[in-house]
C-alpha positions in Angstrom: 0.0 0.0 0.0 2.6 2.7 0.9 4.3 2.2 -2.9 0.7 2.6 -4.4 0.2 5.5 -2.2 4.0 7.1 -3.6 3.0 6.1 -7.0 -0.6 8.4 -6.7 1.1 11.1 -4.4 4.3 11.3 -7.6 1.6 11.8 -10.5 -0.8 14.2 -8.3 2.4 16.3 -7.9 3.6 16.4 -11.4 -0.8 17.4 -12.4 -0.2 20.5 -10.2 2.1 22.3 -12.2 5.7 20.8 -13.0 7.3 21.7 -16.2 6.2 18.5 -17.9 8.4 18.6 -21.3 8.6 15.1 -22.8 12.0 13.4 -23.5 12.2 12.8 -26.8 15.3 11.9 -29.0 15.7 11.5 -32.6 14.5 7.9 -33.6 17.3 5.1 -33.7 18.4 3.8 -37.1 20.8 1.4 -39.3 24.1 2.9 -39.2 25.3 4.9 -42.5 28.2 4.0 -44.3 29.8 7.7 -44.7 33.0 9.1 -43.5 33.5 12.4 -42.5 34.0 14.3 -45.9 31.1 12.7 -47.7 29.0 14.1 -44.6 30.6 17.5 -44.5 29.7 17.4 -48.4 26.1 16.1 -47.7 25.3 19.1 -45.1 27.0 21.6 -47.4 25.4 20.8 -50.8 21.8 20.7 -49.1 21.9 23.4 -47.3 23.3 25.5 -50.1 26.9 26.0 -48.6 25.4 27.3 -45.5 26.8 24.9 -43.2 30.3 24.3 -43.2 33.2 22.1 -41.3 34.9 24.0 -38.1 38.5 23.3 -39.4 39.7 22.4 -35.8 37.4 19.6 -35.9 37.1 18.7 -39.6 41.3 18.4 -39.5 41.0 16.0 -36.4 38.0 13.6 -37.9 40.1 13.1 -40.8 42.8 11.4 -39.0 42.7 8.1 -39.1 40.9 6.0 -36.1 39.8 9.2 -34.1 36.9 8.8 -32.5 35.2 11.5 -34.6 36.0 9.6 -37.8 34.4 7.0 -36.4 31.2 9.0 -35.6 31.2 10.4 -39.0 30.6 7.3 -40.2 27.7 6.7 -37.9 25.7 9.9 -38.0 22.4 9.9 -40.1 22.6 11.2 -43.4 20.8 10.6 -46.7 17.8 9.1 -44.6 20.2 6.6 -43.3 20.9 7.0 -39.1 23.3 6.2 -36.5 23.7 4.0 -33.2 23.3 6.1 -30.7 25.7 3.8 -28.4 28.4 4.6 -31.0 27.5 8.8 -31.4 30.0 11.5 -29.8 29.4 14.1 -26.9 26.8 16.5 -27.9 29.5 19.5 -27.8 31.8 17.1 -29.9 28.2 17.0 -32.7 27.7 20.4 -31.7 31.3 21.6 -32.9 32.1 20.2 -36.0 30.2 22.5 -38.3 29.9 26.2 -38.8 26.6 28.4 -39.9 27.0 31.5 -42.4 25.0 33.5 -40.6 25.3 36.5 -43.1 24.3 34.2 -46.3 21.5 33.0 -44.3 19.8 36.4 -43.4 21.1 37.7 -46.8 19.4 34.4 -48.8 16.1 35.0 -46.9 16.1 38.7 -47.3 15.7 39.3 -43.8 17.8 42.2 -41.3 18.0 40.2 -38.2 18.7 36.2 -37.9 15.3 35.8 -35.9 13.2 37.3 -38.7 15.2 35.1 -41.0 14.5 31.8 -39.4 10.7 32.9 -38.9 11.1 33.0 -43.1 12.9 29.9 -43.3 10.4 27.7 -41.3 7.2 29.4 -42.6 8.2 27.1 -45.7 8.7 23.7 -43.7 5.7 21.4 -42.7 5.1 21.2 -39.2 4.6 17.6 -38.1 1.6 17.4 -35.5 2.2 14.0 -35.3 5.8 14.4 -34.0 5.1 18.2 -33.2 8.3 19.1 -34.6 9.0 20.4 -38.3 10.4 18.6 -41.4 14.0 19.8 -42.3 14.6 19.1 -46.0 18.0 17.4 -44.3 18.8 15.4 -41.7 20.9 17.3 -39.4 23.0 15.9 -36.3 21.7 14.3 -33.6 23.1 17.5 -31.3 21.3 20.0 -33.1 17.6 19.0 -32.4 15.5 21.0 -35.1 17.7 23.6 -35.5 18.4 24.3 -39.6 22.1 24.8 -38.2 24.9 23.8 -36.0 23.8 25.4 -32.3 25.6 28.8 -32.0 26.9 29.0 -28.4 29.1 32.5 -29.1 27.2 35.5 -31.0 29.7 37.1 -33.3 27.8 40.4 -33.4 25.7 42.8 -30.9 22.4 41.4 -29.8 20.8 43.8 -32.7 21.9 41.8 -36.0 20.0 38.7 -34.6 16.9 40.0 -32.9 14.7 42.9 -33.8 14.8 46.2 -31.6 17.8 45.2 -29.4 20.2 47.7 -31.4 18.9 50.6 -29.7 19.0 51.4 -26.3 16.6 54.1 -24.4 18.2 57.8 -23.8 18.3 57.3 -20.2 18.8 60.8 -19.0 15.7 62.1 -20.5 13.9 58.8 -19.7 10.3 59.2 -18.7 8.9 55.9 -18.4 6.4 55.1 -15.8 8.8 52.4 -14.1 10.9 55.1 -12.8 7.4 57.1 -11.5 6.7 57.2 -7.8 3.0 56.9 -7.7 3.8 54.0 -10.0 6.1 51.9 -7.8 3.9 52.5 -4.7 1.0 50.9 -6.5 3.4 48.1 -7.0 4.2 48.4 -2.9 0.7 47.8 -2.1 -0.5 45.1 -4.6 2.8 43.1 -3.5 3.4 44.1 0.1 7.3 44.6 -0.7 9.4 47.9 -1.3 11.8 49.5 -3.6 15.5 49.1 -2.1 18.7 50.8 -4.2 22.6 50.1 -4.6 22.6 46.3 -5.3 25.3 44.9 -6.9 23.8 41.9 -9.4 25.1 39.8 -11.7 23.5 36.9 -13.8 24.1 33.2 -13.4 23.5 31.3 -16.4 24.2 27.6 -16.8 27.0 26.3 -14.4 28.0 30.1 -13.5 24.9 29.5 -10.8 26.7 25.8 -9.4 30.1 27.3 -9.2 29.1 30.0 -7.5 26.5 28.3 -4.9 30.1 26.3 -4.0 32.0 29.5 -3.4 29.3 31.3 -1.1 29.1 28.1 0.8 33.2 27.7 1.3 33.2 31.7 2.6 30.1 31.1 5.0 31.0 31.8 8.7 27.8 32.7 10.6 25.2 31.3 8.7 23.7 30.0 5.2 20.2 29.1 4.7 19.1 27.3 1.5 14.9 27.3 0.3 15.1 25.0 -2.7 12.5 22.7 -4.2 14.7 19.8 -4.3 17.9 18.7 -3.3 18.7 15.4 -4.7 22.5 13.8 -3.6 24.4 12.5 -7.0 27.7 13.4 -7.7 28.3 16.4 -8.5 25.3 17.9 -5.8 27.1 16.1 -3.2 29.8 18.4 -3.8 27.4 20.9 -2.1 25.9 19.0 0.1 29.7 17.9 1.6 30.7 21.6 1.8 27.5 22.2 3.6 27.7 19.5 5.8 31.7 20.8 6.1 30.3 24.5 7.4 27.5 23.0 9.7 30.3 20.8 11.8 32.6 23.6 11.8 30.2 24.8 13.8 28.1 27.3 11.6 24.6 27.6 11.4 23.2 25.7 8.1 19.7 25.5 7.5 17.7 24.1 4.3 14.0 24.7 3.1 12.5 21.5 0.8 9.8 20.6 -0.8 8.4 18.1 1.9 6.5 15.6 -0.6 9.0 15.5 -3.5 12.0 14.8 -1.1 10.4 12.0 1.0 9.3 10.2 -2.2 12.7 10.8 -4.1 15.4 12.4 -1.5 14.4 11.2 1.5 18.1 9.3 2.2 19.9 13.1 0.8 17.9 14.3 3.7 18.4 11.5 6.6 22.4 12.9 5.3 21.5 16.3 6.0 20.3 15.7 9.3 23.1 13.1 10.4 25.5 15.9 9.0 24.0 18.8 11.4 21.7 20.6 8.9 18.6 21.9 10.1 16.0 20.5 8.2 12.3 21.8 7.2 10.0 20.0 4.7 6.8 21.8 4.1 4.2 19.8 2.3 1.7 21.5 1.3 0.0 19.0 -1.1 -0.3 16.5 2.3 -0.6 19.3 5.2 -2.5 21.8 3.4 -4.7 19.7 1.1 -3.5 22.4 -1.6 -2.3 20.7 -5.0 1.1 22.9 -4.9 4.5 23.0 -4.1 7.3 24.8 -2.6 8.9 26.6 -5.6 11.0 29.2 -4.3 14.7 29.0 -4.4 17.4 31.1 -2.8 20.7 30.8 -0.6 21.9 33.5 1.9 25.0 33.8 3.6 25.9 35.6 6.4 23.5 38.3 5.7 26.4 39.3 3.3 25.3 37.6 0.1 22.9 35.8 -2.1 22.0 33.8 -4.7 18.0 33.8 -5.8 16.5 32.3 -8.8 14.3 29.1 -10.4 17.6 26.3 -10.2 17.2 23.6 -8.1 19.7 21.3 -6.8 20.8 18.1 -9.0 22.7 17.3 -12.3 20.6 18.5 -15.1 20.7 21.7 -13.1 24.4 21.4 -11.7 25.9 20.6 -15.3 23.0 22.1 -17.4 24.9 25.0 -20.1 21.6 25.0 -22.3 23.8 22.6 -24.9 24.6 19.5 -23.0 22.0 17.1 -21.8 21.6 19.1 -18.3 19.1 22.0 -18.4 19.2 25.8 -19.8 18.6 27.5 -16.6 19.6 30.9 -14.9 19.9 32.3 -11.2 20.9 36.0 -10.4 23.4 36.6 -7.4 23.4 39.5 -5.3 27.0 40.1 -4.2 26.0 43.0 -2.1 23.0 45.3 -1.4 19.8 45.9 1.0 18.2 43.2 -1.0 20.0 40.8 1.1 17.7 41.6 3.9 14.9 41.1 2.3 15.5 37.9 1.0 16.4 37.3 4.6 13.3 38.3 5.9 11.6 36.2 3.1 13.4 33.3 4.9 12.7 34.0 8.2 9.1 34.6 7.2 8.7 31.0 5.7 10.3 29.8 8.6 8.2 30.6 11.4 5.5 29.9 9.6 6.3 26.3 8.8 8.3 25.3 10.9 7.8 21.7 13.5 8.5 21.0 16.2 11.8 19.8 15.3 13.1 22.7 14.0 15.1 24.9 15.0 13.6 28.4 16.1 14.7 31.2 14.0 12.5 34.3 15.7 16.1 35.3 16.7 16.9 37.0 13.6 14.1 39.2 13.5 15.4 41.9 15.2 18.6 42.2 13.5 16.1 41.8 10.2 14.2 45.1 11.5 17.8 47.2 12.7 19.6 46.3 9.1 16.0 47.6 8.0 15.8 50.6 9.9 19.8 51.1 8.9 19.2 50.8 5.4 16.4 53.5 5.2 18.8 55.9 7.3 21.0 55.5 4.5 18.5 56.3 1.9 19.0 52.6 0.0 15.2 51.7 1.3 12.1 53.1 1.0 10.6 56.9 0.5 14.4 58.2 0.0 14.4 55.7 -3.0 10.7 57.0 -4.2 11.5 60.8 -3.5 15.3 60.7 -5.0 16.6 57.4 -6.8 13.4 56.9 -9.0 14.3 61.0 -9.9 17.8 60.7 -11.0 19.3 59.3 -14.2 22.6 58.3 -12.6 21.4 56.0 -9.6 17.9 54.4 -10.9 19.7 51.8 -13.2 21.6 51.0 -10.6 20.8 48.0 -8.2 17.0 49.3 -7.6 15.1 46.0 -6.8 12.2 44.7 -4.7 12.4 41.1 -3.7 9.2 39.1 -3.6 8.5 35.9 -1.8 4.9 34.5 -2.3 3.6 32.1 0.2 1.6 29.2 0.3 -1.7 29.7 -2.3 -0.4 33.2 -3.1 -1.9 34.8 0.0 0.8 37.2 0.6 3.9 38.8 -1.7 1.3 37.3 -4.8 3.6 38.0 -7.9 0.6 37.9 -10.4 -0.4 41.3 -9.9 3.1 42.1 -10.5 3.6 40.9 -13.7 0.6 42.1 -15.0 1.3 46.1 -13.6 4.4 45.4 -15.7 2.7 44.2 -18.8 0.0 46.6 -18.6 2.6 49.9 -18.5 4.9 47.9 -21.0 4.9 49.6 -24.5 8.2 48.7 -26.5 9.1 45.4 -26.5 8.2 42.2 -23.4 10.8 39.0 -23.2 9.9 35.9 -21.1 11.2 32.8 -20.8 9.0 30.1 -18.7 9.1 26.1 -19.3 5.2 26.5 -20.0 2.5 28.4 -20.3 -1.3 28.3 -19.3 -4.4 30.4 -19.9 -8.1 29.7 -20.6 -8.5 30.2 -24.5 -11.2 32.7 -23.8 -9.1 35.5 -22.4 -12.0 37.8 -21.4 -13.4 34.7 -18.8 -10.6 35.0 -16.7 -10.7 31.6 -15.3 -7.1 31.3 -14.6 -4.7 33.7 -12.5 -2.7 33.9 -15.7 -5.7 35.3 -18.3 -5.3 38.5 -16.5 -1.5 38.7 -17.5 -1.4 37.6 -20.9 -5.0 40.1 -21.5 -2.6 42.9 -20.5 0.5 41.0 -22.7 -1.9 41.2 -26.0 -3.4 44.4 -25.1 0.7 46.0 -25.1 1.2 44.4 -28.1 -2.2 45.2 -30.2 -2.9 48.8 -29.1 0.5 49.9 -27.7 2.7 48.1 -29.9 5.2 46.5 -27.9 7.1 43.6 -29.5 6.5 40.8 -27.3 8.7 37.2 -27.5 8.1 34.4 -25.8 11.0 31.5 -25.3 9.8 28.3 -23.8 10.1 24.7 -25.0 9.7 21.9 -27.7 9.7 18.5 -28.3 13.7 18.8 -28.9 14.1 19.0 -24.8 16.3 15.7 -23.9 14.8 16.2 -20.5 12.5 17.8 -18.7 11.5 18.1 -14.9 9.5 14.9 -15.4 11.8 12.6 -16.7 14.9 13.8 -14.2 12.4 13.7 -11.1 11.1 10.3 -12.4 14.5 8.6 -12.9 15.1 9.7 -9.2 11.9 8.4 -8.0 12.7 4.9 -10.9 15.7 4.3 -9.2 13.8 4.5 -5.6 11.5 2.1 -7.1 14.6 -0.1 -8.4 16.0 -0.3 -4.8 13.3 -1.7 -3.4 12.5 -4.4 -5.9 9.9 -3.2 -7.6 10.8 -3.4 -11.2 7.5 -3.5 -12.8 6.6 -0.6 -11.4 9.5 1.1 -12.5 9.2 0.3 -15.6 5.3 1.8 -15.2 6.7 4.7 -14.1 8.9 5.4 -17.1 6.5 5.0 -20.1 3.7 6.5 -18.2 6.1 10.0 -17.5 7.2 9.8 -21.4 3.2 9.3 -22.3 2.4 12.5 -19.3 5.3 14.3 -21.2 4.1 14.4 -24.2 0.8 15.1 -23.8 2.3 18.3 -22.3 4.0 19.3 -24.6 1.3 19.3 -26.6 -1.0 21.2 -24.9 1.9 23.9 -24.6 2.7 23.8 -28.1 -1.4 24.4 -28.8 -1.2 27.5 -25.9 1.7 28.9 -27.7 0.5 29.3 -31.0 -3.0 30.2 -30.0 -0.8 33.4 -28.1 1.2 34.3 -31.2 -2.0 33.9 -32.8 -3.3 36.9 -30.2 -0.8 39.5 -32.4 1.1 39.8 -35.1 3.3 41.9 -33.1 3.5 38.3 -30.4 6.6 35.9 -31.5 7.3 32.7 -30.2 10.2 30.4 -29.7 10.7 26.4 -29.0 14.5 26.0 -27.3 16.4 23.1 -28.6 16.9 22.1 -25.3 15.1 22.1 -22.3 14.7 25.4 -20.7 13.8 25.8 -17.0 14.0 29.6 -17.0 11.7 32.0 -15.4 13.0 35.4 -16.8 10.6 38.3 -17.7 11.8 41.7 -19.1 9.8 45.0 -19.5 10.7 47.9 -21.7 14.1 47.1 -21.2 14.2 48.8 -17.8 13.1 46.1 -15.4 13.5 42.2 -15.1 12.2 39.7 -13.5 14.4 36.8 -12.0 12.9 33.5 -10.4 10.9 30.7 -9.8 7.6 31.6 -11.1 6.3 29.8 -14.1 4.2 31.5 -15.8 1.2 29.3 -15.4 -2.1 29.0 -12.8 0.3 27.0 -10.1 2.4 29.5 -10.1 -0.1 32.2 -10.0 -2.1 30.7 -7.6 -1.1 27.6 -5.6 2.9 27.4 -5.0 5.4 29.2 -2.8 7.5 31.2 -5.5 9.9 33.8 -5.6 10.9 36.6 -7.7 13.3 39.6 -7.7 12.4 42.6 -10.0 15.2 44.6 -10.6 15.7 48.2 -12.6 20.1 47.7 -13.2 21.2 48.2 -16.7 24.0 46.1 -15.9 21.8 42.9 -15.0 19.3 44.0 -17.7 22.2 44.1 -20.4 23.7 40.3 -19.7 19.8 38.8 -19.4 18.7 40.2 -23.0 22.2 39.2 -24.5 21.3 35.8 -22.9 17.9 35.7 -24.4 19.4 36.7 -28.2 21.6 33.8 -27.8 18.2 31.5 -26.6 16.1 32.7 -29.4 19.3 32.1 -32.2 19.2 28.8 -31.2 15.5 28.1 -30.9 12.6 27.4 -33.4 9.8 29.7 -34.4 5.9 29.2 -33.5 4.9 30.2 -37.3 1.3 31.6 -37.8 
């Protein structure tokens, strides 16, 4: 009975919201008797000299016995297809060819890459069958449906491949609403948070986010506490976890936030570990506890009150290893190195906390006070609150500059609710709105607002038809080698394998491919009916799996963390988000984006 219960408890939790992307790979086939110049030739002649070899690699898969000769001969071409036991590293696939990105753009008659491939795939038939579209070549395993090798390094500004992002707002005679006061206390009373000023930020993409989660926890000597979702303990998380452990019985004060549910039915011996190793432990459960079908979302470290890391990355190897090429994850985090944002993320803690808490755990109410003198500090210096409002917001020089409000939504969005956040944005938005979410959800009649999202995307399609901001929309695709529910279900397979129950897992593995796909479906069908909204509305599939949460408004303000945008999100899960006006920030997260979109497939009307 209790692995029946798991088994209903695991599928309830991936109905209420996960990112369910299917994990799909290019079908298996005969191996194709080709070395590596007759391939080179094959990609070159049909793609009209488009695609050519990267010398470094094209010189070394010509020597005899390399391994990459011996892939060459293996890859699929001419309808013919390789053994996958027998293909090379995806950065290996990834690297032997180059794209001409000039002759593309030039052959389709198109300024910008983007509006080029939007040309180039309006042409190709779009499979609903396999929900993918039909190259007229068959490209390398490592390239999903991308038309050309994946581009990890952009050779020009952010301008030559997406629309709009060659010009930049005159910032000293800026007049945008963000920067108003009335405007920003409106957004103080929807989300119960304030503005604070002079943080210093910096994005974490990829394995930028895992390398520098080991730094802060190697400097820690007061305190670090960790809200994650999950915290699974392979190899290279257990790096973490050991330094952790490390800190906590050098006597510092560690403790960790989890998602109760997911980490008894996948992590519950990475916990027991924990514990043993002196971690204070909280699981909050809301889907058991609460009898609410959500989850603990939110995701941030502190340490020391000196530091901090917040964003949508949880703790395991498609996140750890994930660089958006490899088989891990595309995902980002945003670190605060310094700044009065620090408290409040702080506070956030402390908030969930005491709120949560058992009996077992350790008592934080401690820190409360020193929460309300760093406060009451911070606004003597003029970094928090009405000095912000009345002299930040007014000056050029300082309101691009670290001005952020941290929110932390709690259990069924009672309090902090980020919803109304997003759509204040959207709704004052009228130049051009990026997001990036692993899914989206609304009701397909906008003006029934049945779902907590309708209300944002009604104000996303209003920018967009009467204002005529450019909106684009990254999210993901049947390309995705693996998505939260097939790295969660090998966890939870393997749990099954332990205990002997092999049918089961093998259950568990075709019934989360057959969950997956159906979701990915029903996203592809959301997307298009939202590009479908505006002409002005584009859409992109990543060729990997993207577990992103990043939303930028008029180029002024974005958004980093763990909200998704979909009704779970909205309305069910503890999430977390950071809004920050800092050009600095703003400048790395659209170059990010560019590169996402370059390597991404259109949603064609």
């Amino acid at each position: 009975m209790r692995t029946k219960s798991n088994v209903v408890l695991f599928f309830l939790t991936v109905a209420a919201g996960f990112s369910t992307t299917a994990v799909t790979s290019r079908a298996v086939h005969a191996a194709a008797k080709k070395n590596f110049s007759e391939l080179s030739r094959y990609l070159g002649d049909n793609t009209q000299g488009l695609v050519e070899e990267n010398s470094f690699y094209s010189d070394a898969c010509r020597k005899k016995g390399s391994s990459c000769s011996q892939y060459a001969r293996k890859d699929k071409i001419d309808g013919k297809y390789w053994d996958s036991e027998a293909a090379l590293p995806d950065d290996v696939l990834q690297a032997l060819f180059t794209f001409q990105e000039d002759k593309f753009m030039d052959r389709e008659g198109k300024r910008t890459f983007a509006s080029a491939k939007e040309n180039y795939y309006s042409h190709l038939r779009f499979s609903t069958s396999k929900n993918t579209y039909e190259l007229p070549f068959d490209n390398l395993r490592g390239w999903g449906s991308l038309n050309h090798p994946p581009i990890r390094t952009l050779a020009s500004q952010p301008g030559k491949y997406l629309e709009g992002m060659d010009t930049f707002p005159d910032r000293s005679r800026d007049e945008h609403i963000f920067f108003d006061e009335e405007f920003q206390r409106k957004i103080d009373r929807v989300s119960q948070t304030e503005l604070t000023a002079g943080n210093e930020l910096d994005l974490l993409p990829g394995r930028d986010a895992y390398e520098a989660k080991l730094a802060l926890i190697k400097s820690t000597k007061k305190f670090l506490w960790v809200q994650n979702m999950v915290f699974f303990c392979d190899p290279d998380s257990e790096v973490l976890l050991n330094a952790m452990i490390g800190r906590a019985q050098a006597g510092v004060e560690v403790r960790v936030v989890l998602e109760g549910l997911w980490m008894r039915l996948v992590g519950s011996g990475c916990v027991k570990k924990m514990r043993d190793g002196g971690i204070n432990v909280l699981l909050i459960a809301d889907s058991v506890k609460h009898l609410i079908i959500g989850v603990t979302h939110t995701k941030f470290w502190v340490r020391d009150g000196e530091e901090a890391i917040f964003g949508g990355k949880n703790i395991f190897a498609a996140e750890d290893i994930g660089d958006g090429f490899n088989d891990g994850y595309r995902d980002t985090d945003a670190h605060v190195k310094s700044g009065p944002a620090i408290t409040d993320i702080m506070a956030a803690y402390v908030a969930t906390w005491e709120a949560e808490h058992s009996k077992t755990a350790k008592p934080i109410s401690d820190y409360t006070p020193i929460i309300q003198a760093r406060m009451a500090d911070e606004r003597a210096q003029g970094v928090r609150g009405v000095s912000v409002y009345q002299n930040i917001l007014r000056d050029p020089s300082r309101r691009m500059n670290g001005v952020c409000r941290v929110l932390s939504q709690s259990r069924g969005a009672k309090t902090e609710t980020i919803s109304p956040v997003l759509r204040e944005f959207a709704a004052n938005s009228s130049e051009r709105i990026l997001l990036t979410t692993p899914s989206i959800r609304f009701s397909s009649d906008l003006s029934g607002k049945k779902m907590m999202g309708d209300y944002f995307f009604q104000e996303v399609r209003t920018a967009a038809n009467d204002r005529g901001a450019r909106v684009d929309l990254l999210t993901n695709s049947m390309d995705a080698l693996g998505g939260d529910t097939s790295k969660f279900t090998r966890h939870f397979a393997s749990w099954l394998r332990e205990r002997g129950q092999n049918g089961l897992e093998q259950i568990i593995n075709q019934l989360s491919y057959a969950l997956g796909e159906i979701s990915d479906k029903k996203n592809e069908k959301m997307v298009r009916d939202f590009v479908q909204m505006s002409p002005n509305i584009h859409a992109w599939r990543y060729f990997r799996y993207t577990h992103q949460k990043v939303h930028m408004f008029d180029r002024r303000v974005v958004g980093i963390g763990s909200f998704n945008l979909d009704t779970f999100s909205g309305s069910k899960n503890h999430e977390g988000e950071m809004f920050c006006m800092d050009q600095h920030l703003i400048d790395q997260a659209e170059a990010a984006f560019t590169r996402d979109v370059v390597n991404a497939t259109p949603v064609v009307r």
